[in-house]
C-alpha positions as CSV (number, residue, x, y, z in Angstrom):
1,X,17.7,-14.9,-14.3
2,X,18.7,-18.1,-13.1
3,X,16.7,-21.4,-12.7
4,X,18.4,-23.9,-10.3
5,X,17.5,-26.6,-7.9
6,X,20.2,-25.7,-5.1
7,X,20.9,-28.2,-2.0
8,X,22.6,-28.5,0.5
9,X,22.4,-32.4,-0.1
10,X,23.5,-31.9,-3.7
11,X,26.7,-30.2,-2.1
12,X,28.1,-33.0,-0.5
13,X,28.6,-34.9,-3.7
14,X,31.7,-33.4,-5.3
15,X,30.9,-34.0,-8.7
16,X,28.0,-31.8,-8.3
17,X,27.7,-28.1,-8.7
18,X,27.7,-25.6,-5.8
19,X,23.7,-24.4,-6.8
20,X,22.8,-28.0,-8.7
21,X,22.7,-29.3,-11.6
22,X,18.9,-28.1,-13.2
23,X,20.1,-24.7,-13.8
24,X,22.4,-25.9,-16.6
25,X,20.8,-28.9,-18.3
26,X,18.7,-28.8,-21.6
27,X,15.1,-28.1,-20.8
28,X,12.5,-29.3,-23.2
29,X,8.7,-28.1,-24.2
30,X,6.0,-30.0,-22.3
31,X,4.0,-30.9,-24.8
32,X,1.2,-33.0,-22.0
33,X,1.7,-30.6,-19.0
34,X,-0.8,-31.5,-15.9
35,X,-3.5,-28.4,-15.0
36,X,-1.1,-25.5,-13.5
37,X,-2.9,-23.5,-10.6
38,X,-2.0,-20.5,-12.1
39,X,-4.6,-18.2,-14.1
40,X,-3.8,-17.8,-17.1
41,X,-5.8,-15.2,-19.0
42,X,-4.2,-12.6,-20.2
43,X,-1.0,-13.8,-20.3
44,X,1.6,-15.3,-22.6
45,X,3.3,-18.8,-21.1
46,X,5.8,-21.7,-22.2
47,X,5.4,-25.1,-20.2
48,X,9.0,-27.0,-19.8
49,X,9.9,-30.4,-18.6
50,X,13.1,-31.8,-17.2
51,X,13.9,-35.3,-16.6
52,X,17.4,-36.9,-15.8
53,X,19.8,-37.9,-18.1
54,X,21.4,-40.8,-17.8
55,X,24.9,-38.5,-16.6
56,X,22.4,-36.5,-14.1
57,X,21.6,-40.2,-12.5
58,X,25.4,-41.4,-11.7
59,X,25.5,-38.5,-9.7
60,X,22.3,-38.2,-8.1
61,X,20.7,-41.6,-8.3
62,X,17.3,-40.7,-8.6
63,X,14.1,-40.1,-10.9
64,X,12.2,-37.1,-10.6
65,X,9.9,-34.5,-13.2
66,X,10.7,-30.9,-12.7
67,X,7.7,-28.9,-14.8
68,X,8.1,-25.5,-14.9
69,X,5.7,-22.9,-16.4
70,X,6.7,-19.4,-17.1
71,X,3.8,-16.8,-17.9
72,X,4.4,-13.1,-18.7
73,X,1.5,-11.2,-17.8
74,X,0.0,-8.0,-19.6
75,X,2.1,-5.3,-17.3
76,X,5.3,-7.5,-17.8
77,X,5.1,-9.7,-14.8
78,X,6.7,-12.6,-14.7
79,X,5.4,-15.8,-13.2
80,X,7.8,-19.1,-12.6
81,X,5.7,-21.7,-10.9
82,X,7.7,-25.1,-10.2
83,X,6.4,-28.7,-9.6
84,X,9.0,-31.2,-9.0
85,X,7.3,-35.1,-8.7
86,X,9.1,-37.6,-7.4
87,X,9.5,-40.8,-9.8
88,X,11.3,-42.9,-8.0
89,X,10.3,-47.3,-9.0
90,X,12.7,-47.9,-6.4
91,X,10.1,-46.5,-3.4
92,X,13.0,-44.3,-2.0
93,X,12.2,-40.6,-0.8
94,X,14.5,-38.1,-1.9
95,X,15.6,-34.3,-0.4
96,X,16.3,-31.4,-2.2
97,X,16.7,-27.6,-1.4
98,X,15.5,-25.1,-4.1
99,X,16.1,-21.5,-5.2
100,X,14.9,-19.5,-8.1
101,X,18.2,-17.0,-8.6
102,X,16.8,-13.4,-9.6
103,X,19.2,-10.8,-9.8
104,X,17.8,-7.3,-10.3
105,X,19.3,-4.4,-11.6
106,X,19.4,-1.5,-9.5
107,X,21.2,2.5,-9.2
108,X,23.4,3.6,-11.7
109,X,26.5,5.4,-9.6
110,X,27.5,8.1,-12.2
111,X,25.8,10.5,-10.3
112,X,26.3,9.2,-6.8
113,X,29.2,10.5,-4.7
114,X,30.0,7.4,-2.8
115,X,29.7,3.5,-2.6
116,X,28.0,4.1,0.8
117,X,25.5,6.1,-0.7
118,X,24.6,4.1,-3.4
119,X,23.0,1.0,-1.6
120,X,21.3,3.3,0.9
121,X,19.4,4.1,-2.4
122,X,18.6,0.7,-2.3
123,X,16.7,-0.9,0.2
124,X,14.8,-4.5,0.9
125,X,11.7,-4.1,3.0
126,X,9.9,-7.4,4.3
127,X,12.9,-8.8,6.3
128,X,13.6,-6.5,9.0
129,X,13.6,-8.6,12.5
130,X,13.6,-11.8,11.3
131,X,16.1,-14.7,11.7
132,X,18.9,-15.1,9.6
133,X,21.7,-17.7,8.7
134,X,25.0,-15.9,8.0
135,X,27.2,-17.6,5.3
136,X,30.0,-15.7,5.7
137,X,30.3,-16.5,9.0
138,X,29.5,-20.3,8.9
139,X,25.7,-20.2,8.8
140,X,25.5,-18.8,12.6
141,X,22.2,-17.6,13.3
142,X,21.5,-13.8,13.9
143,X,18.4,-11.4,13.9
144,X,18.0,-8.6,11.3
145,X,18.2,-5.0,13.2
146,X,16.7,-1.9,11.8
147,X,14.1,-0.9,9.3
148,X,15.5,-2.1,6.7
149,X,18.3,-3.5,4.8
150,X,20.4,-1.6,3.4
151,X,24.2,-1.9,1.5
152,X,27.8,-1.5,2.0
153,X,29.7,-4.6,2.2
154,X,29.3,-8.2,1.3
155,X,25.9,-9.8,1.7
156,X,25.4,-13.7,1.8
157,X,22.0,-14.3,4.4
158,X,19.6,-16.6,4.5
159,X,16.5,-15.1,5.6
160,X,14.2,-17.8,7.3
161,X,9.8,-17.7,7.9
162,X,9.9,-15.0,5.3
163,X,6.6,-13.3,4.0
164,X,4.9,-14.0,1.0
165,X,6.0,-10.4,0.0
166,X,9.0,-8.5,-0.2
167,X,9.9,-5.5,-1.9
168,X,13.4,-4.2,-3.5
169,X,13.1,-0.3,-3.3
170,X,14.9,2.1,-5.6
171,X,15.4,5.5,-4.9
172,X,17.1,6.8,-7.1
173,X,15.5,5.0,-10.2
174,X,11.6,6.0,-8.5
175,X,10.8,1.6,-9.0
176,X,10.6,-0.7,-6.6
177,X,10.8,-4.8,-7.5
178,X,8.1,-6.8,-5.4
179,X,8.7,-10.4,-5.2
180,X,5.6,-12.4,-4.2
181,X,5.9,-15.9,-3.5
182,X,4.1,-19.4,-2.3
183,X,5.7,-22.3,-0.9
184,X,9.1,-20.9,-0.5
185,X,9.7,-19.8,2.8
186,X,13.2,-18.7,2.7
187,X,14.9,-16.2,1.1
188,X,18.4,-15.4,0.1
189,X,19.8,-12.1,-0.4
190,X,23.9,-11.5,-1.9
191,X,25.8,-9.0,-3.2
192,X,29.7,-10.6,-3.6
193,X,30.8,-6.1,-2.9
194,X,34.3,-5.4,-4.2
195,X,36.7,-7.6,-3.4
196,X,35.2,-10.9,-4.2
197,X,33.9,-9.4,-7.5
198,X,36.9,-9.0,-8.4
199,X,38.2,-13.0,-7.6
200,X,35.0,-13.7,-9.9
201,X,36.1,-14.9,-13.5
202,X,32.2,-14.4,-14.5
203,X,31.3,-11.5,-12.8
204,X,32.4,-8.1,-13.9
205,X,34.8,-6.0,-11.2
206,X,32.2,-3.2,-10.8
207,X,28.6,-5.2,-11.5
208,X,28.0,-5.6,-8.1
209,X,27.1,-2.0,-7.8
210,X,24.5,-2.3,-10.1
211,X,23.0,-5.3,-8.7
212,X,21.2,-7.1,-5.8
213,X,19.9,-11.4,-5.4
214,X,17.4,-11.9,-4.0
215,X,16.0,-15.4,-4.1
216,X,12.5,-17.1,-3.1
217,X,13.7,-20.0,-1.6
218,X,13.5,-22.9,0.2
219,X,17.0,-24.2,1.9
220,X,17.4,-23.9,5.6
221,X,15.3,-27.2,5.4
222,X,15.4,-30.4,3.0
223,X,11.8,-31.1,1.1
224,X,11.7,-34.6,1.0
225,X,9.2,-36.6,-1.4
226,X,8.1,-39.6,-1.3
227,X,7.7,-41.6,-4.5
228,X,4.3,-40.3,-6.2
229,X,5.0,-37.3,-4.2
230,X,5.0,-33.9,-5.8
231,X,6.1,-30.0,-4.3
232,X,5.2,-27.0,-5.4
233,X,6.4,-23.3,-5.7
234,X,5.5,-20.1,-7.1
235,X,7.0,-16.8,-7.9
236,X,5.6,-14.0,-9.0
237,X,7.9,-10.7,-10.0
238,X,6.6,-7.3,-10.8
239,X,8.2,-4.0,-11.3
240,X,6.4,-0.8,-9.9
241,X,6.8,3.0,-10.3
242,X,7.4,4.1,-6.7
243,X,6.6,8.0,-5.4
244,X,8.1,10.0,-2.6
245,X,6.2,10.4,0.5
246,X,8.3,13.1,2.7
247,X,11.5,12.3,1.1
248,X,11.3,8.7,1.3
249,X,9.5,5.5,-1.0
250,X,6.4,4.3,0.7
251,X,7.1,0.6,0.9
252,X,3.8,-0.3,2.8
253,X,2.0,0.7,-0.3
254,X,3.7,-1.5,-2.1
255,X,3.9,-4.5,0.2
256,X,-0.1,-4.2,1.3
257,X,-1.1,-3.8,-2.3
258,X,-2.6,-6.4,-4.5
């Protein structure tokens, strides 16, 4: 997994990287972190603290706190929750878009007789009908048909108003990933399929068959802080043994569970 503030702002400056710059700066241990809302009985957690560096501010001239606390519960959950304050002496407001990147593991295809077949193993439940941007066709707007989504060529949407859960289903591997989240109402999903895997010099030709991103987000619009101002989001990732009901995964179970 990935940690990155990712903007659409921070895109425009060229000497910035395409998802931002947190997701590869030194983080360090917040030794004085402010109350978190999460509960934390039961469960193992590391506070971190980033602050720019004096490089981070030629680009991005601004003064911000990003805390982040990450809590493993008993059953292996994992739990990022994100604050980001904005410290700004100067009174200016800054914008930023945000996106945890999570990429899951999914199918094996040893024993699978096609590509086709393979990702209609795999399916995301929680988006069907809603309102997507399409990057690889210039961010025009569509809506999601069908049940379901399901696999077979390059994915790069961003799915908008999203529910506080979604759920990554795996049929062959009986587990299903269920992402719940607070304050990010986006979500992204990719897979880069054959050909651009390929063109990737970090990205192995064949690992997108054995994975899926999708990322709690929030990018289709800017949060904007005022100085003092602080934002706020949570995700929450579980793993879940999934069962057959009449030859299919029971997704509603999973999504209208606790």
């Amino acid at each position: 997994m990935v940690i990155a503030i990712r903007s659409l702002q921070f895109a425009s400056h060229g000497t910035l990287d395409q998802h931002g710059f947190a997701r590869n700066r030194f983080w360090a241990v917040d030794e004085d972190p402010p109350p978190f809302p999460t509960n934390t009985l039961n469960k193992a957690f590391v506070d971190l603290i980033l602050k720019p560096s004096e490089e981070d501010t030629k680009i991005w001239p601004h003064s911000f706190e990003y805390r982040l606390r990450i809590a493993l519960g008993p059953g292996g959950d994992l739990m990022l929750t994100s604050r980001i304050r904005n410290t700004n002496s100067d009174g200016k407001p800054f914008s930023f878009t945000f996106a945890y990147h999570t990429y899951f593991s999914v199918s094996d295809t040893e024993f699978l007789i096609s590509l086709f077949y393979l990702f209609s193993e795999v399916r995301v439940e929680g988006l069907e009908t809603l309102d997507y941007l399409d990057n690889l066709q210039n961010k025009e707007r569509f809506t999601e048909q069908g049940d379901a989504l399901t696999f077979e060529s390059e994915v790069d949407k961003i799915y908008l108003s999203t529910p506080t859960k979604i759920a990554i289903i795996d049929h062959e591997k009986k587990r299903t990933f269920v992402l719940r989240k607070d304050g990010l109402p986006d979500a992204v999903v990719w897979n880069p399929w054959d050909k651009k895997a390929k063109a990737m010099a970090d990205f192995g030709d064949d690992e997108y068959k054995h994975m899926l991103c999708v990322e709690a987000a929030a990018v289709e619009k800017a949060v904007t802080l005022k100085p003092g101002e602080e934002w706020k989001g949570r995700l929450e990732l579980s793993a879940v043994p999934s069962s057959y009901c009449s030859g299919q995964l029971d997704p509603q179970r999973v999504l209208q569970g606790s």
